[in-house]
DOPA-943587 format. One record per residue: residue in three letters; x, y, z of N, C-alpha, C in turn; residue number from 1. Coordinates in pm, 1 decimal. Atoms other than C-alpha are relative to their C-alpha. Layout:
BEGIN
[r "ALA" [X Y Z] [X Y Z] [X Y Z] NUM]
...
# end
This chain:
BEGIN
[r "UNK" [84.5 -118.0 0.0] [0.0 0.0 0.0] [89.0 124.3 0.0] 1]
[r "UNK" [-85.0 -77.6 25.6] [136.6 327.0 -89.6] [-57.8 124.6 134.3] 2]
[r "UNK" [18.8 -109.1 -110.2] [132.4 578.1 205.9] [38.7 157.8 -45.4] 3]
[r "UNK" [-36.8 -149.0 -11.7] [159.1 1008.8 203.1] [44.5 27.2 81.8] 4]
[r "UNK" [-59.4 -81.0 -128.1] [378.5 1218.2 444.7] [-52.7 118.5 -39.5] 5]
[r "UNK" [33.9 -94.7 -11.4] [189.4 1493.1 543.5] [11.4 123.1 78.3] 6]
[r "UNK" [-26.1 -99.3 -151.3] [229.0 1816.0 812.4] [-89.9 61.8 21.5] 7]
[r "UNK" [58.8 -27.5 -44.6] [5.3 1899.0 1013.1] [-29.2 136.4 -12.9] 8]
[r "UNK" [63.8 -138.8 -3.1] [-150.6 2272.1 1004.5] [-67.9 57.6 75.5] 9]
[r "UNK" [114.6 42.4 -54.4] [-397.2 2224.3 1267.3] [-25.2 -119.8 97.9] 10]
[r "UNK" [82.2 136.4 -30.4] [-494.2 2009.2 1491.6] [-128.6 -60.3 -39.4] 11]
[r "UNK" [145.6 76.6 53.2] [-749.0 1749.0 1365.6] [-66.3 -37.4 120.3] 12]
[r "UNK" [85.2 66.6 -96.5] [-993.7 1578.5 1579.4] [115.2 -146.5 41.6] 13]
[r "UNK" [-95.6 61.0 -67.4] [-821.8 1295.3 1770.5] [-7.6 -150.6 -102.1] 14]
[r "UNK" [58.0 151.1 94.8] [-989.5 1018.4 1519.7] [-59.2 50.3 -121.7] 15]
[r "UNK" [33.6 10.0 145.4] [-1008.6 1044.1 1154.5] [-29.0 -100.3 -67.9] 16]
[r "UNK" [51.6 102.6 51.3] [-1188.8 782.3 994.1] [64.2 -118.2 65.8] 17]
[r "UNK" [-67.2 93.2 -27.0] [-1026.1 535.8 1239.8] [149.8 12.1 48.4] 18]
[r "UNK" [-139.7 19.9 -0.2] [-674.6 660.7 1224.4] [-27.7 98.4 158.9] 19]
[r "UNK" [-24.3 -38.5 -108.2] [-540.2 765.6 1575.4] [100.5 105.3 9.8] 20]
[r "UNK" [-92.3 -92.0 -8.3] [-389.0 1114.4 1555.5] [-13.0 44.7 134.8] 21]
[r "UNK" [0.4 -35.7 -57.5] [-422.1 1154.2 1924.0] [155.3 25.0 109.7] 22]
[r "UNK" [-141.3 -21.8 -8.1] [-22.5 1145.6 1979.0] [94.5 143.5 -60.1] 23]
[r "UNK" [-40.3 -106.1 57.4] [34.7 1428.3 1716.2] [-30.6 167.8 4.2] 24]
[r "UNK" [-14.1 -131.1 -33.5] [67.6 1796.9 1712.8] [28.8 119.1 -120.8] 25]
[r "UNK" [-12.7 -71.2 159.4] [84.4 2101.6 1483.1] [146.6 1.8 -75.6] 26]
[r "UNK" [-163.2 -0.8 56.1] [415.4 2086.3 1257.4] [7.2 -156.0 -12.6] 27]
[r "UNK" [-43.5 72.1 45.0] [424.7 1699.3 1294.0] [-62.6 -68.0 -111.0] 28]
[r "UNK" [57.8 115.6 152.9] [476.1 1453.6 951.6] [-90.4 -96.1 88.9] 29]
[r "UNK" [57.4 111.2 -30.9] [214.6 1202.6 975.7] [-16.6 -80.2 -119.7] 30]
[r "UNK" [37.8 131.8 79.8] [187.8 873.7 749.1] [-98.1 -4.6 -11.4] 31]
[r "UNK" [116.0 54.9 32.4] [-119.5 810.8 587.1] [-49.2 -70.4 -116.3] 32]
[r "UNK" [43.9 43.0 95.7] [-289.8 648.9 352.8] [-79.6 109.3 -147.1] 33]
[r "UNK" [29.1 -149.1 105.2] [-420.2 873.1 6.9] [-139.3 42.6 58.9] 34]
[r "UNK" [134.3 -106.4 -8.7] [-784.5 858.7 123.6] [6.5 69.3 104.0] 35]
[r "UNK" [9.8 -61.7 -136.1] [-701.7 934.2 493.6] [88.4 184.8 -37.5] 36]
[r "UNK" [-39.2 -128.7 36.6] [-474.4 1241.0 325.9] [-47.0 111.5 -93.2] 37]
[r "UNK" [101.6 -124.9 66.8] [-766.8 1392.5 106.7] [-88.5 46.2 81.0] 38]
[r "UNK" [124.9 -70.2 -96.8] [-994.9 1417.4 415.4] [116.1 83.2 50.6] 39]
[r "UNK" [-88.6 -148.9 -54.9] [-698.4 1613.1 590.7] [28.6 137.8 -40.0] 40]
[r "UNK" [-46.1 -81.5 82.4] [-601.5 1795.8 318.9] [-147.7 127.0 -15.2] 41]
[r "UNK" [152.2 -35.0 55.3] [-1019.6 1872.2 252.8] [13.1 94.2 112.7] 42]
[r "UNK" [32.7 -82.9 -97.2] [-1045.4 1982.0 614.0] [75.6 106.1 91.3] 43]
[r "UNK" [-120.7 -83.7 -46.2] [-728.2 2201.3 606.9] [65.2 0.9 102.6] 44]
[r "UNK" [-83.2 19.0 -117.4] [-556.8 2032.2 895.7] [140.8 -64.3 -44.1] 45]
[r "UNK" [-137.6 70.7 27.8] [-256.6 1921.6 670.1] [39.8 10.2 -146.0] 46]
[r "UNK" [-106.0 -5.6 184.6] [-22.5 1987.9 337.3] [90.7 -68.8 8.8] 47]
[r "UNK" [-144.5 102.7 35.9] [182.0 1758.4 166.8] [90.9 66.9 75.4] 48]
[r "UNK" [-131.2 -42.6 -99.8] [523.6 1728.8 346.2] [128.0 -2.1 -112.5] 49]
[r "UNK" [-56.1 -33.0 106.2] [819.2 1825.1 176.4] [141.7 -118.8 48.8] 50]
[r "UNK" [-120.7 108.1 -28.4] [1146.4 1544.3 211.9] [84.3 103.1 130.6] 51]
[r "UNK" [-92.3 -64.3 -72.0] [1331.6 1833.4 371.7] [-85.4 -2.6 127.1] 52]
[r "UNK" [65.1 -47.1 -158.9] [1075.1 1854.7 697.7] [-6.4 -143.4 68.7] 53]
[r "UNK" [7.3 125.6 -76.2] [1117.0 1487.1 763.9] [90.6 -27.9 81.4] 54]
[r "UNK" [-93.7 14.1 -162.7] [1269.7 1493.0 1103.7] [-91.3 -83.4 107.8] 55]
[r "UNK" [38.5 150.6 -41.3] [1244.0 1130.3 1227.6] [-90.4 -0.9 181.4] 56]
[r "UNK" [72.8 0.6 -118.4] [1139.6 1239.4 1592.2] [-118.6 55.2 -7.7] 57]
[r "UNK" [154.1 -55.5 -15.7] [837.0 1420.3 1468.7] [-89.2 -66.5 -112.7] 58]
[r "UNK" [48.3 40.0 71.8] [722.7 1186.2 1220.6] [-93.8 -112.7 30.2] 59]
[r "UNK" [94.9 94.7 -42.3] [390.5 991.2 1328.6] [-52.1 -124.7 -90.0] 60]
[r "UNK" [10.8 157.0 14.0] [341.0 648.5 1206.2] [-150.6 -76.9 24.9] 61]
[r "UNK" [132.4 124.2 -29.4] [-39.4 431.7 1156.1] [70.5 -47.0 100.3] 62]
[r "UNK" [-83.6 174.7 -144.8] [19.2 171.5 1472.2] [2.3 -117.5 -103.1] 63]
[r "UNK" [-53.6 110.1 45.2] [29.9 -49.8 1205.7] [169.1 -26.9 -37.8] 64]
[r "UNK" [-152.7 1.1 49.3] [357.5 60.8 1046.7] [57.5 29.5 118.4] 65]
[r "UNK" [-46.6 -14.4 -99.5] [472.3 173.5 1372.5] [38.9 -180.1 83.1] 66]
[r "UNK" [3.2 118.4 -84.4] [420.4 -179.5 1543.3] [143.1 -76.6 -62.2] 67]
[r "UNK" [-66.7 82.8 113.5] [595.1 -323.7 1192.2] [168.8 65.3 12.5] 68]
[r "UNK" [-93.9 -54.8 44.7] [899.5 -121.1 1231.6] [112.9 -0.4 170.3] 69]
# end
């Protein structure tokens, strides 16, 4: 499955269709999936992330890939 890195803008609600952003904060990348990153994107809590802002301590992780890694 192909995942997006995104940055936050906003805090979202703590649960987006399932996914558990209740760890994250404004500024951090988060991993998602494309549809979970068009509702973010829709509800202006997040813009694509750019390679250069990927700084590994602020980069949030599904618990799936997280668990996997």
């Amino acid at each position: 499955m192909r995942y997006i890195h995104l940055r936050l803008t906003q805090k979202p609600s703590n649960q987006i269709q399932g996914l558990d952003l209740s760890r994250s904060r404004v500024g951090d990348i988060v991993v998602v999936t494309p549809h979970s990153a068009v509702r973010l994107i829709a509800e202006g809590c997040a813009v694509e992330a750019q390679p250069s802002q990927f700084l590994p301590s602020r980069v949030v992780y599904p618990p799936s890939r997280a668990a996997a890694s």
